[in-house]
LUMLUMDREN-2810 file (N, C-alpha, C; in Angstrom, 1 decimal):
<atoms>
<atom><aa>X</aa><ch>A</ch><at>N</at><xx>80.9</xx><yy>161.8</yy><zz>77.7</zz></atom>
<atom><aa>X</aa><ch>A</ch><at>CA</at><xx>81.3</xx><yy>162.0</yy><zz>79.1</zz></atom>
<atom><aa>X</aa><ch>A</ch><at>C</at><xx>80.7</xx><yy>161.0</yy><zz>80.0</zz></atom>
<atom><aa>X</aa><ch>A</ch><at>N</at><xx>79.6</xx><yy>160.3</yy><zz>79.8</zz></atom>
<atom><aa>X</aa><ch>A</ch><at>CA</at><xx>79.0</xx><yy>159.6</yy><zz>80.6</zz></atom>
<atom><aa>X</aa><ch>A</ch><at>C</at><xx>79.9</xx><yy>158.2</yy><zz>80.7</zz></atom>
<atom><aa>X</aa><ch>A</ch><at>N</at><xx>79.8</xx><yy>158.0</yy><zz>79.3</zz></atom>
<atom><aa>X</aa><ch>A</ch><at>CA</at><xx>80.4</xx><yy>156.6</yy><zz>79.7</zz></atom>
<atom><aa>X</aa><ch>A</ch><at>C</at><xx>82.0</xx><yy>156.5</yy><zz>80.2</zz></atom>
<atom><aa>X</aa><ch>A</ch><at>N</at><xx>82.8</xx><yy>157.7</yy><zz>80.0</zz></atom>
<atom><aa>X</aa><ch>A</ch><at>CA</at><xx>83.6</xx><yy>157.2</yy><zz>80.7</zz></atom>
<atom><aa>X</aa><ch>A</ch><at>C</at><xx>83.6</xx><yy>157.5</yy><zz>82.6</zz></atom>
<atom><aa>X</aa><ch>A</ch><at>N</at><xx>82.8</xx><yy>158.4</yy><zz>83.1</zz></atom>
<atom><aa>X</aa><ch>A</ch><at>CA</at><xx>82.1</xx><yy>158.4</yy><zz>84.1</zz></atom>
<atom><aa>X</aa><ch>A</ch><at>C</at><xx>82.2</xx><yy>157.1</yy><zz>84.3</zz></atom>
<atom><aa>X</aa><ch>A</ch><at>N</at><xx>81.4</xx><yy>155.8</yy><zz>83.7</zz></atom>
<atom><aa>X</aa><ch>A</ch><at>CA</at><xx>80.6</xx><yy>155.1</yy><zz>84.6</zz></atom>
<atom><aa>X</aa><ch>A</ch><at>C</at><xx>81.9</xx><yy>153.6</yy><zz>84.6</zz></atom>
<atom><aa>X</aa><ch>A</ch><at>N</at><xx>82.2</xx><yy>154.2</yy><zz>83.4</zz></atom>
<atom><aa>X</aa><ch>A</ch><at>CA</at><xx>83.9</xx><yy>152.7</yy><zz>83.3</zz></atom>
<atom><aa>X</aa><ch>A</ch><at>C</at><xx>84.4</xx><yy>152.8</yy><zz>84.6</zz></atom>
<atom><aa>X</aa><ch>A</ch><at>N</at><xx>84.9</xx><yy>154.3</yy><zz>85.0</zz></atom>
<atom><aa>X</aa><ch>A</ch><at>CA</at><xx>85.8</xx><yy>154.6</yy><zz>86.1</zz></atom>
<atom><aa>X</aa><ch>A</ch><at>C</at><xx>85.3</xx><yy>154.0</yy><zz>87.5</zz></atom>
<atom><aa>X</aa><ch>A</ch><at>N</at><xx>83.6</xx><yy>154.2</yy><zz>87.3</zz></atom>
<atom><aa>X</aa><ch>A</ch><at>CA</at><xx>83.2</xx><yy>154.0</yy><zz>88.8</zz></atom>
<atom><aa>X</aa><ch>A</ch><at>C</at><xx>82.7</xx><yy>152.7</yy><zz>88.8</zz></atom>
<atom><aa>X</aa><ch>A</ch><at>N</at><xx>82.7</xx><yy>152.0</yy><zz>87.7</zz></atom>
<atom><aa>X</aa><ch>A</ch><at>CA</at><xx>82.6</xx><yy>150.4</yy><zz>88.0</zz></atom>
<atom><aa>X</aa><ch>A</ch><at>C</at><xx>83.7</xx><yy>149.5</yy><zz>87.5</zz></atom>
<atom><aa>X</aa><ch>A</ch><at>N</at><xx>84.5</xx><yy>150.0</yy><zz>87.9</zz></atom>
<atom><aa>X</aa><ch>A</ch><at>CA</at><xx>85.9</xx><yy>149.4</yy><zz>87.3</zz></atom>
<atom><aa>X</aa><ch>A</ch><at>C</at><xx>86.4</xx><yy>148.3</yy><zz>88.2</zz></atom>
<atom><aa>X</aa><ch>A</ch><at>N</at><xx>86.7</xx><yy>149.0</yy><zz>89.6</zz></atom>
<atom><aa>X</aa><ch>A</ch><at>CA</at><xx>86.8</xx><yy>148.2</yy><zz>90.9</zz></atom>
<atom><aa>X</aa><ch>A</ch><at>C</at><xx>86.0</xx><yy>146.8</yy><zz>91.1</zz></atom>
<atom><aa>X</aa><ch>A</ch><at>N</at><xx>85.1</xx><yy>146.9</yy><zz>91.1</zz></atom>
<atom><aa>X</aa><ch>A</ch><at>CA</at><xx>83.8</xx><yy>145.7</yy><zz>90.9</zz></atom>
<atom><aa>X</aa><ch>A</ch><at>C</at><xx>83.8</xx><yy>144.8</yy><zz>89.9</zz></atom>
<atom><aa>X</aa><ch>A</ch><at>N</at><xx>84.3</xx><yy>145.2</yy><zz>88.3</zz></atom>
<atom><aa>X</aa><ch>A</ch><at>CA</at><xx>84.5</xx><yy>144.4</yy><zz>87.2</zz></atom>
<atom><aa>X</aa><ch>A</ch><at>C</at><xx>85.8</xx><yy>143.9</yy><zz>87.5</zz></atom>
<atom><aa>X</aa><ch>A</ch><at>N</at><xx>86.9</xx><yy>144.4</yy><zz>88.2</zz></atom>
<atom><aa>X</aa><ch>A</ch><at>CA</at><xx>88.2</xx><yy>143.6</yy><zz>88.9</zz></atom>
<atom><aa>X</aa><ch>A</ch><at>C</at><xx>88.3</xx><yy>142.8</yy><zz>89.8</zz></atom>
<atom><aa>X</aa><ch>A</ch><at>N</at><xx>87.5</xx><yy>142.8</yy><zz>90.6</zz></atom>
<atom><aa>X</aa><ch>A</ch><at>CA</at><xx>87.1</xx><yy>142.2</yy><zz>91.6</zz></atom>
<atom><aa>X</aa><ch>A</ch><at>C</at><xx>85.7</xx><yy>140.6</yy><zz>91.2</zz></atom>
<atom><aa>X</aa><ch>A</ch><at>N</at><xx>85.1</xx><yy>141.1</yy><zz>90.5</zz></atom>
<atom><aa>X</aa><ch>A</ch><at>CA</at><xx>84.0</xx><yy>140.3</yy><zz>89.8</zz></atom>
<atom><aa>X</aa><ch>A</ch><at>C</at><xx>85.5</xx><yy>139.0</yy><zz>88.9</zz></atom>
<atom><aa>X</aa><ch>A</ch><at>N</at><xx>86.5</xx><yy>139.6</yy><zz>88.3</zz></atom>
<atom><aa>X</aa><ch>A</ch><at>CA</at><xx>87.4</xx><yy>138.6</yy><zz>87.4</zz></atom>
<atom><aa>X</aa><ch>A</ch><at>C</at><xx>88.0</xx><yy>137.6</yy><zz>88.5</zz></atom>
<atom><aa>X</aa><ch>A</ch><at>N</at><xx>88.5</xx><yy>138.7</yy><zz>89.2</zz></atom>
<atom><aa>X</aa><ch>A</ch><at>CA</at><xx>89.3</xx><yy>138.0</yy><zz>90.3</zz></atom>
<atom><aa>X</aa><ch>A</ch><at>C</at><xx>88.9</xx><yy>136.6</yy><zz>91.1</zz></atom>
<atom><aa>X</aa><ch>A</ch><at>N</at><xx>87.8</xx><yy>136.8</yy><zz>91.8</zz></atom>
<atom><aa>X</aa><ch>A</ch><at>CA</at><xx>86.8</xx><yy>135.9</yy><zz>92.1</zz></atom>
<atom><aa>X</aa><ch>A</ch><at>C</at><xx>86.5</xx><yy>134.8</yy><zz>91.0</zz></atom>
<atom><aa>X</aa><ch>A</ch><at>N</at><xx>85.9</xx><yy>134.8</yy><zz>89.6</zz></atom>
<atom><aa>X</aa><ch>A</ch><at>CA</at><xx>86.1</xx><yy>134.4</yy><zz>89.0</zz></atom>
<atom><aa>X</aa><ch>A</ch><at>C</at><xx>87.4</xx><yy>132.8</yy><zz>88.7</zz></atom>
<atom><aa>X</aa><ch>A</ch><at>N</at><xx>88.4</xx><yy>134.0</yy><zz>88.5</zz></atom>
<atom><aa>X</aa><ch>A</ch><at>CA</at><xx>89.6</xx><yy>133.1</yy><zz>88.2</zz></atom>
<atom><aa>X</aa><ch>A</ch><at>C</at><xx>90.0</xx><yy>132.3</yy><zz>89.3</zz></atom>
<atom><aa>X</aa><ch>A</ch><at>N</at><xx>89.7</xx><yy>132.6</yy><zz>90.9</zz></atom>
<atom><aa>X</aa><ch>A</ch><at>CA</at><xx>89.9</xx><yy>131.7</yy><zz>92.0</zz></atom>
<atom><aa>X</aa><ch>A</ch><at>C</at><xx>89.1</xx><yy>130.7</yy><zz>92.1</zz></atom>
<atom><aa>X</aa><ch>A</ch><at>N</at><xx>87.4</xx><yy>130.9</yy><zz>91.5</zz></atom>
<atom><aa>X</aa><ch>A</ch><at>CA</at><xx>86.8</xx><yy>129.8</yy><zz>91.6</zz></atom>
<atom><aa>X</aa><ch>A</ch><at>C</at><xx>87.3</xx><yy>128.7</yy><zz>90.4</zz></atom>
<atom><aa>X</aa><ch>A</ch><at>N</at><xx>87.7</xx><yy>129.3</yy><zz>89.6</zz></atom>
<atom><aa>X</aa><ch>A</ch><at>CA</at><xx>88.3</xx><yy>128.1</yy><zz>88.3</zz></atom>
<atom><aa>X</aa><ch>A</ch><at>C</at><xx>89.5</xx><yy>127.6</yy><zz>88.6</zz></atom>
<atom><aa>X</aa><ch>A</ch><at>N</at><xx>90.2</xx><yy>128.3</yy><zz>89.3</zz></atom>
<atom><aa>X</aa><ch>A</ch><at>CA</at><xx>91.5</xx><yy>127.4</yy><zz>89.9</zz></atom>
<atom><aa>X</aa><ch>A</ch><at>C</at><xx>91.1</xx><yy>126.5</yy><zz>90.8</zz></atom>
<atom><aa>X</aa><ch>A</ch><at>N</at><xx>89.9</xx><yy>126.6</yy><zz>91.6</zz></atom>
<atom><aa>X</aa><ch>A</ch><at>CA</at><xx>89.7</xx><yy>125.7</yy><zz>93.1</zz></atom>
<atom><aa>X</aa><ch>A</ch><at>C</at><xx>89.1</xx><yy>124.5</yy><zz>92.3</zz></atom>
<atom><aa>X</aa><ch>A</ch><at>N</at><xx>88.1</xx><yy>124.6</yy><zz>91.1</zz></atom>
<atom><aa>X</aa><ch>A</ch><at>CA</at><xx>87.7</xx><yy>124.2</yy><zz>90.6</zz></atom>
<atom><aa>X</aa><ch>A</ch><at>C</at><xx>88.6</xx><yy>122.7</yy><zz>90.1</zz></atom>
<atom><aa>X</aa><ch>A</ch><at>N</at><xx>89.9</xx><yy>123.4</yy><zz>89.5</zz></atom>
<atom><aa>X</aa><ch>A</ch><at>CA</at><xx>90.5</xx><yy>122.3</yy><zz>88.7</zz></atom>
<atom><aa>X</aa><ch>A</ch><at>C</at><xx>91.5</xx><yy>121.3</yy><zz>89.7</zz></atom>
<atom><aa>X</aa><ch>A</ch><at>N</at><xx>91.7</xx><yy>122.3</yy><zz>91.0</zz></atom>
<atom><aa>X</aa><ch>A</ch><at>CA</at><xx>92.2</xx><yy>121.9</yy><zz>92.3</zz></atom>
<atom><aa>X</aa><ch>A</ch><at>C</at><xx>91.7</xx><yy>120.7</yy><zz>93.1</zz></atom>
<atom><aa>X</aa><ch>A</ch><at>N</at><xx>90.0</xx><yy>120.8</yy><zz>93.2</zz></atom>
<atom><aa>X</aa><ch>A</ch><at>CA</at><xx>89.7</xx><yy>120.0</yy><zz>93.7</zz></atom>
<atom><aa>X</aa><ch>A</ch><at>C</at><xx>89.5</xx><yy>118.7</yy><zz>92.6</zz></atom>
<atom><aa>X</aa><ch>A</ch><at>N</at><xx>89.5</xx><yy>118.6</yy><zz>91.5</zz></atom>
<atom><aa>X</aa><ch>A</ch><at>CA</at><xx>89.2</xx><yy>117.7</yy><zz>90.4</zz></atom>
<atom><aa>X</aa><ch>A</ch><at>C</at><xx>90.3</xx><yy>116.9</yy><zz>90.3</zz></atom>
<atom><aa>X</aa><ch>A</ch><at>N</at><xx>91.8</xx><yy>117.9</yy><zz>90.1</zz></atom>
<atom><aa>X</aa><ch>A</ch><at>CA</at><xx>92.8</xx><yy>116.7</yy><zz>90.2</zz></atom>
<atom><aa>X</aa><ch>A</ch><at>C</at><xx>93.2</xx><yy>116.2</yy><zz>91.3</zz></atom>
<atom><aa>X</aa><ch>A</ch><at>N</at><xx>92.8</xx><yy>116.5</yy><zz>92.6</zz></atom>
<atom><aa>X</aa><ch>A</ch><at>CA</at><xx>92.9</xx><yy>116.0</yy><zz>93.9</zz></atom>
<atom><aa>X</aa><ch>A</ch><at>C</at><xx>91.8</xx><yy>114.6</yy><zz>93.9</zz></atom>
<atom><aa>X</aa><ch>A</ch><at>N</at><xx>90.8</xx><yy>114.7</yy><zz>93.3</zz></atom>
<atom><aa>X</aa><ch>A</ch><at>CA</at><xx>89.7</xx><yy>114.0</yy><zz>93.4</zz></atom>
<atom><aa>X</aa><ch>A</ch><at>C</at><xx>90.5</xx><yy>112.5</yy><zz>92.5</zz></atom>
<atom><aa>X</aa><ch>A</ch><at>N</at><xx>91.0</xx><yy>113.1</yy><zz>91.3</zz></atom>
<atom><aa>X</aa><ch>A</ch><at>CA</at><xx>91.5</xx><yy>112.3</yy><zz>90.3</zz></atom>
<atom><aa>X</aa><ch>A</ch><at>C</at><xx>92.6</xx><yy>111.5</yy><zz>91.2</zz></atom>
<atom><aa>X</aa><ch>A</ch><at>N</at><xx>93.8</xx><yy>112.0</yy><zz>91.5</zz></atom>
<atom><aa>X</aa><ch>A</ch><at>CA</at><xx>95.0</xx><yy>111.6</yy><zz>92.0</zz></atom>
<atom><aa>X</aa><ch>A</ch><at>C</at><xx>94.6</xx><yy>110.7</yy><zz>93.2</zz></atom>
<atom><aa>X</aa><ch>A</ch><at>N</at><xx>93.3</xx><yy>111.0</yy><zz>93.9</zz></atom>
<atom><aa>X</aa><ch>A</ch><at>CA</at><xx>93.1</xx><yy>109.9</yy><zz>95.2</zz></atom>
<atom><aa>X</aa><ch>A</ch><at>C</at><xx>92.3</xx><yy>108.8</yy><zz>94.3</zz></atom>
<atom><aa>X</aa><ch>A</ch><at>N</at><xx>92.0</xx><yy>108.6</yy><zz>93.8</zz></atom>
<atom><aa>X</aa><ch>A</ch><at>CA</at><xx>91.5</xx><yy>107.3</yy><zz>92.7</zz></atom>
<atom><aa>X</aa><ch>A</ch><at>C</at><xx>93.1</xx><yy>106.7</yy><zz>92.3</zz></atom>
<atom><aa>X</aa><ch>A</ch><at>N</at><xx>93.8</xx><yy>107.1</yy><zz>91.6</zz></atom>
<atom><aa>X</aa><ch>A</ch><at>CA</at><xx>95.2</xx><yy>106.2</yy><zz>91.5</zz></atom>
<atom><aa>X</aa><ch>A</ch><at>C</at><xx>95.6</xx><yy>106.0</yy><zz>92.6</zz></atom>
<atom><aa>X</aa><ch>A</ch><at>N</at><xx>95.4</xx><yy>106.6</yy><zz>93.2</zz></atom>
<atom><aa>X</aa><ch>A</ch><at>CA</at><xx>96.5</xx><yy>106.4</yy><zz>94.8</zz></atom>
<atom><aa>X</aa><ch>A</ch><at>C</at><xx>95.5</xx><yy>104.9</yy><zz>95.4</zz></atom>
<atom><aa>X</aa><ch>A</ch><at>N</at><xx>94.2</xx><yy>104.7</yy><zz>95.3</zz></atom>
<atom><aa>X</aa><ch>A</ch><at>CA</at><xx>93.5</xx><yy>103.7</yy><zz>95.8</zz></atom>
<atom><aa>X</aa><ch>A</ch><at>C</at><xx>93.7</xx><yy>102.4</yy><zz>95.0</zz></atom>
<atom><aa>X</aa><ch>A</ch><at>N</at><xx>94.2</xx><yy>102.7</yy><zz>93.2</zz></atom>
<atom><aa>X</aa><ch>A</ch><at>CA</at><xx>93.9</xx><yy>101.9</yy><zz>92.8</zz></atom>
<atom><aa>X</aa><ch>A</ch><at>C</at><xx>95.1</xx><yy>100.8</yy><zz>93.1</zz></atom>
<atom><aa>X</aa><ch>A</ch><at>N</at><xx>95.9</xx><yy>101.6</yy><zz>93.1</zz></atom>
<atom><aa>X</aa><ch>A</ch><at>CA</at><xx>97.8</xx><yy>101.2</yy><zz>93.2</zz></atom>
<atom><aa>X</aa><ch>A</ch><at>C</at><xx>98.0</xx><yy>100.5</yy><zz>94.6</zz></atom>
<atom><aa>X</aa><ch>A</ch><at>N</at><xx>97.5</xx><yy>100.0</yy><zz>95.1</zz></atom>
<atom><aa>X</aa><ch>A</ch><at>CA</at><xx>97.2</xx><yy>98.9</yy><zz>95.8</zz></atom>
<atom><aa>X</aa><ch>A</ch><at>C</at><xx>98.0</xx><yy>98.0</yy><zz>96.1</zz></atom>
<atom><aa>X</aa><ch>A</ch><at>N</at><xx>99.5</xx><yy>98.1</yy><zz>95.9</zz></atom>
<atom><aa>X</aa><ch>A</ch><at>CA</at><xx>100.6</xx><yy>96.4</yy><zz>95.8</zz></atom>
<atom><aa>X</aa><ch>A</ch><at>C</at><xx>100.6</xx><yy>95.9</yy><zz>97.4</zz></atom>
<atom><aa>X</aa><ch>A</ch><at>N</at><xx>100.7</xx><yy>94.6</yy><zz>97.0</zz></atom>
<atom><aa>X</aa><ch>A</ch><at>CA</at><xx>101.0</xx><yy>93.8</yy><zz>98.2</zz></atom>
<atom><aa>X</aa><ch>A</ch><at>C</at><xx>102.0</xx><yy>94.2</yy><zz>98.9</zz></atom>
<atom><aa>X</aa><ch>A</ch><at>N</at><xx>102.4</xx><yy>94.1</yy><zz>100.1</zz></atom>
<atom><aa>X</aa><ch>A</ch><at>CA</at><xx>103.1</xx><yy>94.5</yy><zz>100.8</zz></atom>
<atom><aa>X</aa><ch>A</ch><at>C</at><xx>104.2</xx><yy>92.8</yy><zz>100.6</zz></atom>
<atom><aa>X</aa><ch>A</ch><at>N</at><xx>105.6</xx><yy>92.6</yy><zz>100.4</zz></atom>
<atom><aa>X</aa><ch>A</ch><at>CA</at><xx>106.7</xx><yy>91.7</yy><zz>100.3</zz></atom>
<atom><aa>X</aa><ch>A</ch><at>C</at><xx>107.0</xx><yy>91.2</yy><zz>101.7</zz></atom>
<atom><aa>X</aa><ch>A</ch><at>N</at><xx>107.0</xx><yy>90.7</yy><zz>102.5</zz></atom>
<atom><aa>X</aa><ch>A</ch><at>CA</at><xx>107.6</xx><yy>90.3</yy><zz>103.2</zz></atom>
<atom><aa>X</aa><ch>A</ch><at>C</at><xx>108.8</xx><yy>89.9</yy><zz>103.0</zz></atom>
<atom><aa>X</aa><ch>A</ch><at>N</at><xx>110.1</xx><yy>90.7</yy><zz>104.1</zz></atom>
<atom><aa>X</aa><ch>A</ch><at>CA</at><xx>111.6</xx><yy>90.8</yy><zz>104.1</zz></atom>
<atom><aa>X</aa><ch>A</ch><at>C</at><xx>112.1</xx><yy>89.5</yy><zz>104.8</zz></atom>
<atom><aa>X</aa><ch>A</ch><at>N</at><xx>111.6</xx><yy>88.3</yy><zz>105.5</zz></atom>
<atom><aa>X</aa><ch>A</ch><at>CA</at><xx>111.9</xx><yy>87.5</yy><zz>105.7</zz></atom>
<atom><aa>X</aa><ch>A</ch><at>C</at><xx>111.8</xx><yy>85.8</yy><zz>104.9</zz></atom>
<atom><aa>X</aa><ch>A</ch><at>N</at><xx>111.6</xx><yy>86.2</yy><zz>103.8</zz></atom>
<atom><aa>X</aa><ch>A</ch><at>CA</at><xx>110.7</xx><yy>85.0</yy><zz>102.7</zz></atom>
<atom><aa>X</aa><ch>A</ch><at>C</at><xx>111.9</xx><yy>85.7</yy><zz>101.5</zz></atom>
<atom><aa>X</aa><ch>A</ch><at>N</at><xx>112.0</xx><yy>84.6</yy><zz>101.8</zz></atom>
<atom><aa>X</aa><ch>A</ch><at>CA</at><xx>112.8</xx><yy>84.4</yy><zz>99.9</zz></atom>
<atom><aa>X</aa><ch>A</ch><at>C</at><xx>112.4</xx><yy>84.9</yy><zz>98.6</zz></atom>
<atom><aa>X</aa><ch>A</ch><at>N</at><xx>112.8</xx><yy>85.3</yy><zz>97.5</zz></atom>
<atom><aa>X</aa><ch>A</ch><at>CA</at><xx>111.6</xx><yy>85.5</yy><zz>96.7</zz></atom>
<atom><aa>X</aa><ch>A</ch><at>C</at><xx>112.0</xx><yy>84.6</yy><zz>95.8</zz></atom>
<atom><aa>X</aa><ch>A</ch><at>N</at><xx>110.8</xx><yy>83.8</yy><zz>95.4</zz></atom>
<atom><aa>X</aa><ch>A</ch><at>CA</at><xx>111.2</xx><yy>82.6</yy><zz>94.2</zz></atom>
<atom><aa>X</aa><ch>A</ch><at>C</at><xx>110.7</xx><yy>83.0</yy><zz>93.1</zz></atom>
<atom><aa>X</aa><ch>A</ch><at>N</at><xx>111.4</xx><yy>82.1</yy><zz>91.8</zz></atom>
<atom><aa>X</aa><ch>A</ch><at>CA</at><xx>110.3</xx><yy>82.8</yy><zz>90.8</zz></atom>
<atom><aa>X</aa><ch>A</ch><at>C</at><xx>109.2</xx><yy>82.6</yy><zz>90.5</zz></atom>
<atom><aa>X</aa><ch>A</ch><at>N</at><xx>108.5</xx><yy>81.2</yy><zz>91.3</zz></atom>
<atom><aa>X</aa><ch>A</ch><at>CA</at><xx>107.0</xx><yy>81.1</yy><zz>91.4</zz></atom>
<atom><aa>X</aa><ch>A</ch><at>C</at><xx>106.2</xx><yy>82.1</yy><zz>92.2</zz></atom>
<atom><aa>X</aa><ch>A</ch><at>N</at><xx>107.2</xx><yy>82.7</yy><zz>92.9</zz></atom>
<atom><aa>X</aa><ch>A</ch><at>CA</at><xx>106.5</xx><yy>83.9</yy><zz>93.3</zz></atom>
<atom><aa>X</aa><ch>A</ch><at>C</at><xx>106.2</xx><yy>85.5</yy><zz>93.1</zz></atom>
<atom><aa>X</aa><ch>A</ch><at>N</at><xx>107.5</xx><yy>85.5</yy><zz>91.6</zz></atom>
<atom><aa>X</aa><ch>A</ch><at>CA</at><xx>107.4</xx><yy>86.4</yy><zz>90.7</zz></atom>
<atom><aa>X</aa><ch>A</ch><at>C</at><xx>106.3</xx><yy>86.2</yy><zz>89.9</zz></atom>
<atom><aa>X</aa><ch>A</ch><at>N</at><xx>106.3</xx><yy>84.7</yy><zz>89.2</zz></atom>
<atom><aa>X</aa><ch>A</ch><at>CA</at><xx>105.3</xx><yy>85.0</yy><zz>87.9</zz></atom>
<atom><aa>X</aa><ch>A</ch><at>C</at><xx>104.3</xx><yy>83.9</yy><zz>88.2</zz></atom>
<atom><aa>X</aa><ch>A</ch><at>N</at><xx>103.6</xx><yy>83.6</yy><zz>89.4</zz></atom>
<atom><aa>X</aa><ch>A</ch><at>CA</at><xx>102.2</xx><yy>83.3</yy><zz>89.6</zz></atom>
<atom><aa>X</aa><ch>A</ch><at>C</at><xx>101.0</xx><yy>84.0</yy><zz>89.2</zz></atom>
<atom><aa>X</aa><ch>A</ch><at>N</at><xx>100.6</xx><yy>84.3</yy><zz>88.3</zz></atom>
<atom><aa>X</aa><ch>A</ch><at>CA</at><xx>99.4</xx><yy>85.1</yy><zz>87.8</zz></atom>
<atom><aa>X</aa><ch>A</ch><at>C</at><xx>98.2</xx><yy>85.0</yy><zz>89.1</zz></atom>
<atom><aa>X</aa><ch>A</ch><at>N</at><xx>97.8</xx><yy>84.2</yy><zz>90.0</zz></atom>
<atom><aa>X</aa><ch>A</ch><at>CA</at><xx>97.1</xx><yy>83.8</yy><zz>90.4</zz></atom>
<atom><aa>X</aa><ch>A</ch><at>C</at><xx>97.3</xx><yy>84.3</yy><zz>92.0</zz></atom>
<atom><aa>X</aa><ch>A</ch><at>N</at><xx>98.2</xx><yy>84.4</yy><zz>92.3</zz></atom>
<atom><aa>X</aa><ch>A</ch><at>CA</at><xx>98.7</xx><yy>84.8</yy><zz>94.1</zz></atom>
<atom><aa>X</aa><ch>A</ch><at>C</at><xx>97.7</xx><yy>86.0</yy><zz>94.5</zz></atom>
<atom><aa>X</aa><ch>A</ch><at>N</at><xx>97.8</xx><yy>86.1</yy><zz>95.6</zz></atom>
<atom><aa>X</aa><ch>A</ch><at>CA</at><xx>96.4</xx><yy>87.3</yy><zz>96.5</zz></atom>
<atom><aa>X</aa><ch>A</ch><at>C</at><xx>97.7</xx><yy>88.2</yy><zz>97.0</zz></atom>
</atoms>
């Protein structure tokens, strides 16, 4: 008799205790791939083309241009 007494009156709290739980592990993985995704976003970096300049092909395959 006791124990199910005591399932019933800590039940709320062991739902509540999961719950919490599983929100901190979603924020968790929330802020990691936010963390991740602004690292590619800094790395991806292309030069900006200017629309008044021609594009030559020394200006496609110069390995060396800034």
């Amino acid at each position: 008799m006791g124990i199910h007494y005591d399932y019933k009156s800590t039940k709320s709290a062991k739902l509540m205790e999961k719950q919490a739980k599983r929100e901190k592990k979603l924020a968790e993985k929330k802020a990691k791939r936010l963390a991740k995704e602004g690292q590619k976003k800094k790395e991806i970096n292309s030069p900006v083309i200017d629309a008044s300049e021609p594009i030559t092909l020394d200006f496609l395959t110069n390995p060396n241009k800034e």
